[in-house]
Gaussian input, Z-matrix of N, CA and C with variables (Angstrom, degrees):
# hf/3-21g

backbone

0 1
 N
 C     1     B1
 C     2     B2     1     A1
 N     3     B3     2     A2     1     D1
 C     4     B4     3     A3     2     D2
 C     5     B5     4     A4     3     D3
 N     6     B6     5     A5     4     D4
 C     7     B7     6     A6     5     D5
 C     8     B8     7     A7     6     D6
 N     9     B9     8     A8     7     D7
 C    10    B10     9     A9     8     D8
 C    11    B11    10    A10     9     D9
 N    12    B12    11    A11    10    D10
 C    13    B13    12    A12    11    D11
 C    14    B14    13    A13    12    D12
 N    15    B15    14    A14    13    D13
 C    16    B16    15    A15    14    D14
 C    17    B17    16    A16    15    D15
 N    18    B18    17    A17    16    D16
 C    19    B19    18    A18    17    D17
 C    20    B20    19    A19    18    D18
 N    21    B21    20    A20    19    D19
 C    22    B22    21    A21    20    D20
 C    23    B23    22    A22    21    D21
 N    24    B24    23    A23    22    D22
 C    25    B25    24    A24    23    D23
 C    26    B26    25    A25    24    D24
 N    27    B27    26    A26    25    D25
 C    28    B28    27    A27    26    D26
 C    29    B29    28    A28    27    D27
 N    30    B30    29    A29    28    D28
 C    31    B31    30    A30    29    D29
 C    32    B32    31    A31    30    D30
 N    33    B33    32    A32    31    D31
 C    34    B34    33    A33    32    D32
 C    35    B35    34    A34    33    D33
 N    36    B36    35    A35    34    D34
 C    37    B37    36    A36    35    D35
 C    38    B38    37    A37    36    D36
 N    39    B39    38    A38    37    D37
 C    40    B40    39    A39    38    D38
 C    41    B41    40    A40    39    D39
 N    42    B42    41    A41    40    D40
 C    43    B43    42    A42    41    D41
 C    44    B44    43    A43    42    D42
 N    45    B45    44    A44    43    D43
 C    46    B46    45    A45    44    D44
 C    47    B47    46    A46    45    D45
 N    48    B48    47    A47    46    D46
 C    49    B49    48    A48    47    D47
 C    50    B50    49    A49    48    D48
 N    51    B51    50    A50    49    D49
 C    52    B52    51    A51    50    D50
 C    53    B53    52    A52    51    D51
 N    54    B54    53    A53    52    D52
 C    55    B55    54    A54    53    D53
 C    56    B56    55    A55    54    D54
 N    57    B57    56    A56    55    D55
 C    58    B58    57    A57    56    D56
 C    59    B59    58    A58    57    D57
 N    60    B60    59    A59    58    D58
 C    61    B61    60    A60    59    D59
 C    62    B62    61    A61    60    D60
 N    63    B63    62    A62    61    D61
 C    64    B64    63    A63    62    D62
 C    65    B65    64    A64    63    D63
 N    66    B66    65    A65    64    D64
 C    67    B67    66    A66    65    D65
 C    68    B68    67    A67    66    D66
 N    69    B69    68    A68    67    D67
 C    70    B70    69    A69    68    D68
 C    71    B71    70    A70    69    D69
 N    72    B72    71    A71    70    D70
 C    73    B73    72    A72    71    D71
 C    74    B74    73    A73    72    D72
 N    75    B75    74    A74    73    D73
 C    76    B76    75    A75    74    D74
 C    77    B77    76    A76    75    D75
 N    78    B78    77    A77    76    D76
 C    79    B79    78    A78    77    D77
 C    80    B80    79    A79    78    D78
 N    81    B81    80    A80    79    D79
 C    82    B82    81    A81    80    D80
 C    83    B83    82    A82    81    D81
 N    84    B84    83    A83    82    D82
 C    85    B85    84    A84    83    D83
 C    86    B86    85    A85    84    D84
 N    87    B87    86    A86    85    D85
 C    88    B88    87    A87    86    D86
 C    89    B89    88    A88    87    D87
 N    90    B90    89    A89    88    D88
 C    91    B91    90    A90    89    D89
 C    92    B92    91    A91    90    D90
 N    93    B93    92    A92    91    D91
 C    94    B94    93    A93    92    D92
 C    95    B95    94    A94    93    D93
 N    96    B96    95    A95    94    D94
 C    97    B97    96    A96    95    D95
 C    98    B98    97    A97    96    D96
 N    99    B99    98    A98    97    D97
 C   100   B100    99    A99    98    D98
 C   101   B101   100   A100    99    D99
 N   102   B102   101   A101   100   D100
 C   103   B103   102   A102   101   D101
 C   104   B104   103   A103   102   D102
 N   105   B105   104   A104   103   D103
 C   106   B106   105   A105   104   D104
 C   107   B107   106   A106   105   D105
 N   108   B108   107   A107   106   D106
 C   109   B109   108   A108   107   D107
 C   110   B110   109   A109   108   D108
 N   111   B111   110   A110   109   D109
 C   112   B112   111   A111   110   D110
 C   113   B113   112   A112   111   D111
 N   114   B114   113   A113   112   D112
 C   115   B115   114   A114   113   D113
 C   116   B116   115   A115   114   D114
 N   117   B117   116   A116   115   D115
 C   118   B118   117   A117   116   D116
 C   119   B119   118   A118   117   D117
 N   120   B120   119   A119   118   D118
 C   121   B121   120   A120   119   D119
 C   122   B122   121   A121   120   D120
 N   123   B123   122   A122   121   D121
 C   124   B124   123   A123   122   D122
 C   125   B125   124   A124   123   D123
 N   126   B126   125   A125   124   D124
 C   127   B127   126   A126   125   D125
 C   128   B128   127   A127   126   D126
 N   129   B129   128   A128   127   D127
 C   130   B130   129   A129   128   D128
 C   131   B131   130   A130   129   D129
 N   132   B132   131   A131   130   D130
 C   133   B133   132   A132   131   D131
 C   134   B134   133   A133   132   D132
 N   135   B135   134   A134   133   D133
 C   136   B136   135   A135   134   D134
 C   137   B137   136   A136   135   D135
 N   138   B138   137   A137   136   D136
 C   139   B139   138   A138   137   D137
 C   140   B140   139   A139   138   D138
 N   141   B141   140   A140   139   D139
 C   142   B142   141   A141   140   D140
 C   143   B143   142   A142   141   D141
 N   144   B144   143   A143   142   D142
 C   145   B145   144   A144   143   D143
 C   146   B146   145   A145   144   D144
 N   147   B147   146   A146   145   D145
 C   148   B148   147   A147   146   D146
 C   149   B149   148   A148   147   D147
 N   150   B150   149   A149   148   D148
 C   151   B151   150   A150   149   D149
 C   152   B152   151   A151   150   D150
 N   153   B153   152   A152   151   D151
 C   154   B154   153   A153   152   D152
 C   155   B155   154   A154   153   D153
 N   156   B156   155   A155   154   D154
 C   157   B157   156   A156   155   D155
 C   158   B158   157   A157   156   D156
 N   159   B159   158   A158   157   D157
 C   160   B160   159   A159   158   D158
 C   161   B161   160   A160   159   D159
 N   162   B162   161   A161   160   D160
 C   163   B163   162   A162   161   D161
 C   164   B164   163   A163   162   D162
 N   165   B165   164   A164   163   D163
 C   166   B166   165   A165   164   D164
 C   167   B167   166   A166   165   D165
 N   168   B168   167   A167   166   D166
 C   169   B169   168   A168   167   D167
 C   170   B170   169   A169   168   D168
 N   171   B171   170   A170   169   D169
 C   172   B172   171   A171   170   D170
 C   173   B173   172   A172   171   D171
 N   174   B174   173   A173   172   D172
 C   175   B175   174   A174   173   D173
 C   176   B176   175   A175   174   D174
 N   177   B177   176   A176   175   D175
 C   178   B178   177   A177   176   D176
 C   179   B179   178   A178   177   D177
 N   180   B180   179   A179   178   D178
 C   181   B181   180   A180   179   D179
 C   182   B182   181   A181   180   D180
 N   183   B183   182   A182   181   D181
 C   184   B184   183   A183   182   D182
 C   185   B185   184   A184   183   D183
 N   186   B186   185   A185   184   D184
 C   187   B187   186   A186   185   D185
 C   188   B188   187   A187   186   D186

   B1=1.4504
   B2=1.5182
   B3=1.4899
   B4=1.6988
   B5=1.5687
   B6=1.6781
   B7=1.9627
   B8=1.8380
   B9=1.2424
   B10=1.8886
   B11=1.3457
   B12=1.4300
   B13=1.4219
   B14=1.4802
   B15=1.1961
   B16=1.9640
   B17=2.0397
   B18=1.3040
   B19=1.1362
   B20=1.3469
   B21=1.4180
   B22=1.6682
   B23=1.7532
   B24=1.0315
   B25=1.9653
   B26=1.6828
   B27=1.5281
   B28=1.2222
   B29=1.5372
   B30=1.5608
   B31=1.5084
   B32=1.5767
   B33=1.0896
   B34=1.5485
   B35=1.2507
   B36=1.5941
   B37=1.3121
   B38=2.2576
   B39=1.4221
   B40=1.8853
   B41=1.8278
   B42=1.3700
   B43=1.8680
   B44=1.9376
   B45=1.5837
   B46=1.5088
   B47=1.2212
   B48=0.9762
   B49=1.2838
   B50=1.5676
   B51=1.4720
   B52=1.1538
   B53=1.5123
   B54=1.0561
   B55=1.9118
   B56=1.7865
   B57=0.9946
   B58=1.8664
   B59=1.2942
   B60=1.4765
   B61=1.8771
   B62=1.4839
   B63=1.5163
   B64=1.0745
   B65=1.4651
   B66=1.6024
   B67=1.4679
   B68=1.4635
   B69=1.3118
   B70=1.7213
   B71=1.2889
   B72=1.6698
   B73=1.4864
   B74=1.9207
   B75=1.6480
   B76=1.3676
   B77=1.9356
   B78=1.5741
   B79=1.7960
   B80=1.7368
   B81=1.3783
   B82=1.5945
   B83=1.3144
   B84=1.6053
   B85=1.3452
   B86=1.8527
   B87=1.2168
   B88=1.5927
   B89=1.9003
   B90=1.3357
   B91=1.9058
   B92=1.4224
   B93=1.3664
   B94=1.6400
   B95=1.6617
   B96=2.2265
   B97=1.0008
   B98=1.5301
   B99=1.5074
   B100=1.1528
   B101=1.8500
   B102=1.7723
   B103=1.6980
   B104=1.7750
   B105=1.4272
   B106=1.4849
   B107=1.7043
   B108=0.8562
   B109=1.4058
   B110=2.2039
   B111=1.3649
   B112=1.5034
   B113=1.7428
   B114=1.7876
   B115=1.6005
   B116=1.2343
   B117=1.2072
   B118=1.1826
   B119=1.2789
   B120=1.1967
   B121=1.6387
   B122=1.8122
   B123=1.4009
   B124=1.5342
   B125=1.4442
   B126=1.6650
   B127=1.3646
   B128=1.9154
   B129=1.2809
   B130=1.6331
   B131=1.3468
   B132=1.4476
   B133=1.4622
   B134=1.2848
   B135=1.5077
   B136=1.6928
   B137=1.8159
   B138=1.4250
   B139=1.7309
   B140=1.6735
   B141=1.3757
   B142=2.0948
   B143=1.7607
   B144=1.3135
   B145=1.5116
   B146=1.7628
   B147=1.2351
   B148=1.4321
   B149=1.1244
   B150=1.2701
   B151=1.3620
   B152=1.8023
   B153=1.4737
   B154=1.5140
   B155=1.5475
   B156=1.3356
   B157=1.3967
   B158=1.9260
   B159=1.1931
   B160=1.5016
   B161=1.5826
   B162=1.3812
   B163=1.8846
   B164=1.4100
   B165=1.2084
   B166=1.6074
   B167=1.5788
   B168=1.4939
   B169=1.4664
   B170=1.4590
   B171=1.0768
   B172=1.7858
   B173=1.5968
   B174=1.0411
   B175=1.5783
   B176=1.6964
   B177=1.2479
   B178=1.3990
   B179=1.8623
   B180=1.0119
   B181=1.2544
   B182=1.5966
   B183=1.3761
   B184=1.3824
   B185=1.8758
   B186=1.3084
   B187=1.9101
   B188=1.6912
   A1=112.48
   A2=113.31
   A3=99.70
   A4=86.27
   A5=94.65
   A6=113.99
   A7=90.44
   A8=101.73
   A9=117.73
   A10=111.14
   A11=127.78
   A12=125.85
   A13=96.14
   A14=109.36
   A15=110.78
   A16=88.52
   A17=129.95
   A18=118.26
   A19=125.58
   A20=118.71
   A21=136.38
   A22=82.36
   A23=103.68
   A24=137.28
   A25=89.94
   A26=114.89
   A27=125.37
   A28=133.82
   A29=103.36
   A30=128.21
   A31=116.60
   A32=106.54
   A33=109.52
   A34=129.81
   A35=110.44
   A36=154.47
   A37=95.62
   A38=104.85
   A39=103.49
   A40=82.06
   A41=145.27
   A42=137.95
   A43=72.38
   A44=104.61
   A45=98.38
   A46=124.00
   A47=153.14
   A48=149.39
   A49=107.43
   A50=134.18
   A51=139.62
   A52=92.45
   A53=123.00
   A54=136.86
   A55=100.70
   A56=88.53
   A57=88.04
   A58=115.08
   A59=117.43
   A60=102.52
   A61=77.12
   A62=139.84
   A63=119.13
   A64=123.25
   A65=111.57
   A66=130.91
   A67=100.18
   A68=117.59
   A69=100.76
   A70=132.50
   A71=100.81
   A72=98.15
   A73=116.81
   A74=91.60
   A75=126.35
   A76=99.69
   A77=87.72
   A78=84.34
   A79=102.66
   A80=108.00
   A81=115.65
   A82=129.18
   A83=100.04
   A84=99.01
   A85=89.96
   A86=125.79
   A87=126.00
   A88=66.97
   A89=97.85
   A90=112.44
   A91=114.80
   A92=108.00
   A93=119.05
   A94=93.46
   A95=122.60
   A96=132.29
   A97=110.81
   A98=112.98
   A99=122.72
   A100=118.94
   A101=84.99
   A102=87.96
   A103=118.44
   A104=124.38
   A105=122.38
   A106=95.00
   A107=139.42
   A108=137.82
   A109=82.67
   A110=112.56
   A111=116.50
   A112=100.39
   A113=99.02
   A114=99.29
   A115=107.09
   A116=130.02
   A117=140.64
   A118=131.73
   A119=91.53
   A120=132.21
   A121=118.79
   A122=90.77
   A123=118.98
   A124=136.41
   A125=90.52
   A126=115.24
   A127=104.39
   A128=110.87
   A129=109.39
   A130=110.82
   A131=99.19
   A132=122.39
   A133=128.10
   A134=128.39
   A135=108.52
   A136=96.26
   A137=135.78
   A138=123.79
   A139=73.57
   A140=107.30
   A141=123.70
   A142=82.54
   A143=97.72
   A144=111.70
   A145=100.22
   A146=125.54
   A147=128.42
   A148=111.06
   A149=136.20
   A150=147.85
   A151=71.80
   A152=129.59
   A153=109.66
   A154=105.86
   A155=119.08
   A156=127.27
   A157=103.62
   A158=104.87
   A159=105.93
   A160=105.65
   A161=107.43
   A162=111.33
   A163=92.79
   A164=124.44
   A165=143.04
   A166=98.85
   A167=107.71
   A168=121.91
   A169=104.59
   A170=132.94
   A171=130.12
   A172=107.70
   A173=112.29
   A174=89.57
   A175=125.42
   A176=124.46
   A177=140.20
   A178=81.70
   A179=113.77
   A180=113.57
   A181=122.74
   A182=123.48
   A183=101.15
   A184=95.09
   A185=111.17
   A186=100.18
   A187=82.06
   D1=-18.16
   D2=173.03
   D3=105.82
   D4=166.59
   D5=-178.14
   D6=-95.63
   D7=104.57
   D8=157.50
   D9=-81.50
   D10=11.18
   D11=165.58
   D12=-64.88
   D13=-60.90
   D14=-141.80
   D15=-95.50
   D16=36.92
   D17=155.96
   D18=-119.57
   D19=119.37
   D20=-151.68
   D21=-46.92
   D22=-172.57
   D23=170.53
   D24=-105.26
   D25=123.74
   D26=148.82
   D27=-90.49
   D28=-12.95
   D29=-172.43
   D30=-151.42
   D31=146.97
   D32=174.81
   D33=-26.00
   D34=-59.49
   D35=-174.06
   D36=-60.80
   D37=-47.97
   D38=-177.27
   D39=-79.47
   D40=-34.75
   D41=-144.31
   D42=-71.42
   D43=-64.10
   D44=-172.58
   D45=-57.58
   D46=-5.04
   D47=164.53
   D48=-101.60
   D49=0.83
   D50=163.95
   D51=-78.93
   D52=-84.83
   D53=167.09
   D54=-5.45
   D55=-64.65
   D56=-176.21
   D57=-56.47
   D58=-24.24
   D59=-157.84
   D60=-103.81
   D61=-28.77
   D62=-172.78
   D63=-71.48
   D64=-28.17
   D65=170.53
   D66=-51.18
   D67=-42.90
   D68=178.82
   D69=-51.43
   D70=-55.65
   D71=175.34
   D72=-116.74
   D73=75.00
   D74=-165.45
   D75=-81.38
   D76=-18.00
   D77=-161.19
   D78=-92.76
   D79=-9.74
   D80=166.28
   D81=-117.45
   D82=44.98
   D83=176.94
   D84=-145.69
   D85=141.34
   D86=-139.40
   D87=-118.19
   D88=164.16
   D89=-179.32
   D90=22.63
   D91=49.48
   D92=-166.01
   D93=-63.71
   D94=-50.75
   D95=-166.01
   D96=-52.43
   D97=-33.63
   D98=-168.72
   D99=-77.16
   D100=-50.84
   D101=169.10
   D102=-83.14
   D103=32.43
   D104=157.46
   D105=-117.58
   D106=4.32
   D107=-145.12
   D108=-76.75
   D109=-34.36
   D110=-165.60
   D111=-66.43
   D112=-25.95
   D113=-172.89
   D114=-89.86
   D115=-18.25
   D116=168.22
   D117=-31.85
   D118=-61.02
   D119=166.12
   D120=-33.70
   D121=-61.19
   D122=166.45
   D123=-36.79
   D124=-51.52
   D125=-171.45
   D126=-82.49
   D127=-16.27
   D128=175.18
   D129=-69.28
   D130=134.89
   D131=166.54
   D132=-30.08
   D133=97.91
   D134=-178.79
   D135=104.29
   D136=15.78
   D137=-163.18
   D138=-133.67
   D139=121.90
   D140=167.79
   D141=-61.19
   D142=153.95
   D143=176.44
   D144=-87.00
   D145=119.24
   D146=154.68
   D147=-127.89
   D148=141.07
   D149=-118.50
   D150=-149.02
   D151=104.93
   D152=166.74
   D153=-142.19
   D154=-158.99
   D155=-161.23
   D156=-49.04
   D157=-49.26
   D158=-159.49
   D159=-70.85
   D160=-23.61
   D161=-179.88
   D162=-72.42
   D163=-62.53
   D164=-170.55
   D165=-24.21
   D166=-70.35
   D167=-161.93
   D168=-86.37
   D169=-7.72
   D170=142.84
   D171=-73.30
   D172=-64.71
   D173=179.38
   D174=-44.74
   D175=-40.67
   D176=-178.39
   D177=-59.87
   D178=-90.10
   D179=-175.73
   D180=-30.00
   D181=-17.30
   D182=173.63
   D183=-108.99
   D184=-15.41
   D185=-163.00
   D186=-62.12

């Protein structure tokens, strides 16, 4: 199937299943709460999904 680490979230539905694999290894990643705080964002009720600079450079930052 290929490395699904290094592929952004195009939809809500991939942000949540990003959220999950990162929740796993939550205990080796230091201000983990802080660097999803951009995905966070996303996941609220009523927010169009845009995938932009500040998600980009949190994700880089935790892969």
């Amino acid at each position: 199937k290929g490395d699904h680490r290094n592929v952004t979230p195009t939809n809500l539905k991939e942000l949540r299943s990003l959220q999950g694999r990162i929740q796993s290894i939550r205990r080796f990643i230091s201000n983990l709460a802080m660097r999803c705080e951009p995905f966070n964002h996303l996941l609220r009720k009523g927010v169009k999904f845009e995938w932009g600079h500040e998600c980009q450079a949190s994700f880089e930052k935790i892969k």
